[in-house]
N, C-alpha and C positions, 0 to 999 in steps of 0.2 A: 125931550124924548128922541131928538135926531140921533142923540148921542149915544143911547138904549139900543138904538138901531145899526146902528154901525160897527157895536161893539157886538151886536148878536153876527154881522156882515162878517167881522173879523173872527170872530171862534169858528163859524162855519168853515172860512176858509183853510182854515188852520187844522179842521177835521173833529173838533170839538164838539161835535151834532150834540148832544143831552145840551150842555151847556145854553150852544146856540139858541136850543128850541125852549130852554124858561126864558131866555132875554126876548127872541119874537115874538112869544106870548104875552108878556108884558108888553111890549109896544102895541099890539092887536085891541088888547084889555084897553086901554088906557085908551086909543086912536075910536074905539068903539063906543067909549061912555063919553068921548069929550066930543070927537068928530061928526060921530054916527058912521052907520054901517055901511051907509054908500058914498060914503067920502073919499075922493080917489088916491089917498096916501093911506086910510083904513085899504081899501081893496089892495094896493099892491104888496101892501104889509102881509096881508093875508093870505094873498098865493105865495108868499115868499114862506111863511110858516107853513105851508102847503108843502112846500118845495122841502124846509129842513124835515117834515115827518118821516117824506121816505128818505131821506137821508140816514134817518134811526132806525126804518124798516117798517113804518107804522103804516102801512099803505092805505088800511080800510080809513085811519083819519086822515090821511091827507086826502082822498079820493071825497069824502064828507065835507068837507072844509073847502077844495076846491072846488066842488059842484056848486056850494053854495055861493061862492065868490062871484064865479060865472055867471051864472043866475041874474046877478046882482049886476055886473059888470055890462049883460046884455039889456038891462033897462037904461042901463045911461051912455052908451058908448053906442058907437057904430057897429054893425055886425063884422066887419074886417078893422075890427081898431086892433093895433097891436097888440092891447093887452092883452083882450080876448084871445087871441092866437098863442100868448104866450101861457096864457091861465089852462088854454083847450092841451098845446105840448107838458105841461105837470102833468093833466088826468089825464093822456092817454098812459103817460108812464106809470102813473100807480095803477091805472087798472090794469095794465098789460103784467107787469109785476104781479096780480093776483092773478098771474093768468087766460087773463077774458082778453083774448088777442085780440080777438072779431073788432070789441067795441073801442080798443087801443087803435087797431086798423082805420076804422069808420072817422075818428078824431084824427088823424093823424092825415087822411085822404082829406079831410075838410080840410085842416089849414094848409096841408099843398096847395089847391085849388083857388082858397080865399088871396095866397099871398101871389099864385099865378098871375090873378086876378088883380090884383091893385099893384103889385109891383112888374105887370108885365109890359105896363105902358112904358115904360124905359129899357127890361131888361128881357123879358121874360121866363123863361128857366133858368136862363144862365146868370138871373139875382141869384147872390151869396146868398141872402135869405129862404130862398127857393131852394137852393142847392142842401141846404142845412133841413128842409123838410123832407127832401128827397131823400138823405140819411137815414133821416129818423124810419121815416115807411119802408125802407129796405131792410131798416134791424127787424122789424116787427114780421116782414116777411120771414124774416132768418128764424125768426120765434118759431114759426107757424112750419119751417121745415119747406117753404117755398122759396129754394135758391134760384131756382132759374129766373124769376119774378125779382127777388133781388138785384142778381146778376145784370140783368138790363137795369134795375134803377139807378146801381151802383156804377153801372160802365158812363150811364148818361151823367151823372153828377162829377165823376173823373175828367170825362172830356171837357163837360163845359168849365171846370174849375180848370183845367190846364189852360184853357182857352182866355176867361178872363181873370185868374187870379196866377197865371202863370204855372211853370213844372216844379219851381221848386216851393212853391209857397205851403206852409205848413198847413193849410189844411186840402190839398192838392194829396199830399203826401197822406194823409188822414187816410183821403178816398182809395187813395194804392192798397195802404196796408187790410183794410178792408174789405176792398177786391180780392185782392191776397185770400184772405181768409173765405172767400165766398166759394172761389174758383177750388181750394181745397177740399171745402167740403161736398163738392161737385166732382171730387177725383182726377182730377185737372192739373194733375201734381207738379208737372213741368212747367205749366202756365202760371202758380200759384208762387214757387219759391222762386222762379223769375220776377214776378211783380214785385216781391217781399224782397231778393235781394237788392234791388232797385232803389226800395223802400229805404232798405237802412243805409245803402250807401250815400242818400241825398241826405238824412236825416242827421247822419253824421257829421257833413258837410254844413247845414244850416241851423240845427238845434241843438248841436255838442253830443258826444257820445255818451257823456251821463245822464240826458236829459232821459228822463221816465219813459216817453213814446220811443225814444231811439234803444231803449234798453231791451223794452215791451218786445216790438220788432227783431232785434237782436237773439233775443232769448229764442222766441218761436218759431224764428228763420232755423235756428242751430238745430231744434227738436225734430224740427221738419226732415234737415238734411240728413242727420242721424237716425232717424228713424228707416226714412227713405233707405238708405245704405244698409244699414241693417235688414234688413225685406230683401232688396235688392239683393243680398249676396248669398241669405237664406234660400235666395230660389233658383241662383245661380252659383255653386258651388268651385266654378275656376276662378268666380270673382276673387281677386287681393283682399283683403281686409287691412292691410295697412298701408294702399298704396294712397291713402287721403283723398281721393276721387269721389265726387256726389254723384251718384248716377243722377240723369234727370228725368226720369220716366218712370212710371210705378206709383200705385194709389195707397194712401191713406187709410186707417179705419174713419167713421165719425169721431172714432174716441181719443185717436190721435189728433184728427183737424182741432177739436177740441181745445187742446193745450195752448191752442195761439188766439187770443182773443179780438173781439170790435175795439174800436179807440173813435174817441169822439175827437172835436174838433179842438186846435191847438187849445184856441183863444178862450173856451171855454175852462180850463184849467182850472181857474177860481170856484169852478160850482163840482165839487167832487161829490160823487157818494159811492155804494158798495156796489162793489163787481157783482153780475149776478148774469147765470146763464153764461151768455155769449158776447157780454159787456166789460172790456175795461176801460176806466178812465173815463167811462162815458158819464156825461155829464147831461146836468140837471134841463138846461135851458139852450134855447136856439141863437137865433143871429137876430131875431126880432127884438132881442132886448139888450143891454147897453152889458157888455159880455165881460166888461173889465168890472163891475158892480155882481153882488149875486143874485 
């Protein structure tokens, strides 16, 4: 059955989601009748079939399936066991994906809190595992149309990743492009494609200029400054238009900040699913679970 399971790991990664999700159903089926339901290789099986639903879009079953996993997972585990934190970041995503921000919000403010909490004795925001829930509740603000509330989450998770994972380390760099985007949609346009140009010049440097994030970056820096220019010279009339100059000041619609999306963390890479809103690349699971696995 290990081997059911890995190959469901590998279509997932490969973007295969239907595929994936009859092979993690069979291992579920199967880990259910032999193991029983609260056996802890059935439970992670089954937030991980949790995880491929919204993968396919199926969110009200993954939010079903995960609740019930939890459930389960909080009878036999510790209330800050990893899992737990890991099964709570699935169901904040599927519910927030149908929507219901509040109750994505509320899950998402618990496992900050929880992981404050047990991994603050060494580290305490400034854990990489911390800093990756700090993300997450800053997208969720961005849902809810609360940038200023971002903006501070997103500035502290920036700082402390420069601080202990370094300026160019790729998800340092995550936190830039990010920012980027927050500060845009905040009209902040000179703060924004400076952060962004920043962005793609280190990314180019450390992740290659074909890589997906540096492309991501690349593209919606361009939109930015084209757009920008274009406004700009609409409302200034002596402007050149072909002297290749970015102005750097001058706002935005939303529907331009738009065009340049969230990006999730490097390492997460392996757990893709569908862009949606204000999300690219963003991915399934956090830093609490073993990120190189889905």
């Amino acid at each position: 059955m290990a081997a059911y399971y890995w190959h469901g790991v590998a279509l997932r990664r490969q973007r295969a989601y239907s595929e994936a999700e009859k092979r993690m159903k069979q291992v579920v089926e199967w880990q259910k009748g032999n193991l029983g339901e609260d056996n802890p290789s059935t439970l992670y099986s089954s937030h991980e079939l949790g995880a491929t639903y919204i993968c396919n879009g199926r969110y009200k079953e993954a939010e079903e399936l995960l609740m019930e996993t939890l459930e389960i997972r909080k009878r036999v585990s510790d209330a800050d066991d990893a899992s737990i934190l890991s099964i709570m970041i699935y169901l904040a995503d599927a519910v927030g994906r149908q929507g219901r921000w509040n109750e994505a919000e509320k899950l998402q403010v618990q496992v900050l809190e929880a992981r404050e909490r047990v991994l603050g004795r060494v580290l305490g925001r400034d854990h990489p595992n911390t800093l990756d829930a700090m993300g997450n509740l800053a997208m969720t603000y961005e849902d809810q149309g609360r940038w200023e509330e971002a903006e501070k989450l997103e500035e502290e998770a920036l700082e402390a990743s420069r601080r202990v994972l370094g300026n160019e380390h790729p998800n340092t760099l995550t936190c830039m492009h990010n920012l980027g985007v927050i500060l845009h949609h905040l009209n902040r346009c000179e703060e924004a494609i400076a952060m962004l140009s920043e962005c793609v010049r280190l990314r180019r440097k450390v992740i290659g200029i074909d890589h997906p994030y540096t492309v991501s970056s690349t593209k919606g820096l361009q939109e930015w400054q084209e757009k920008l220019a274009k406004r700009t010279g609409e409302n200034d009339p002596s402007a050149s238009s072909g002297s290749g100059s970015v102005p750097a000041s001058g706002a935005l619609s939303s529907r331009d900040a738009n065009s340049v999306l969230r990006q999730g963390s490097l390492n997460e890479q392996q757990k893709d699913k569908k862009s949606t809103r204000k999300r690219i690349w963003h991915k399934l699971a956090r830093r609490s679970r073993d990120r190189e696995k889905p």
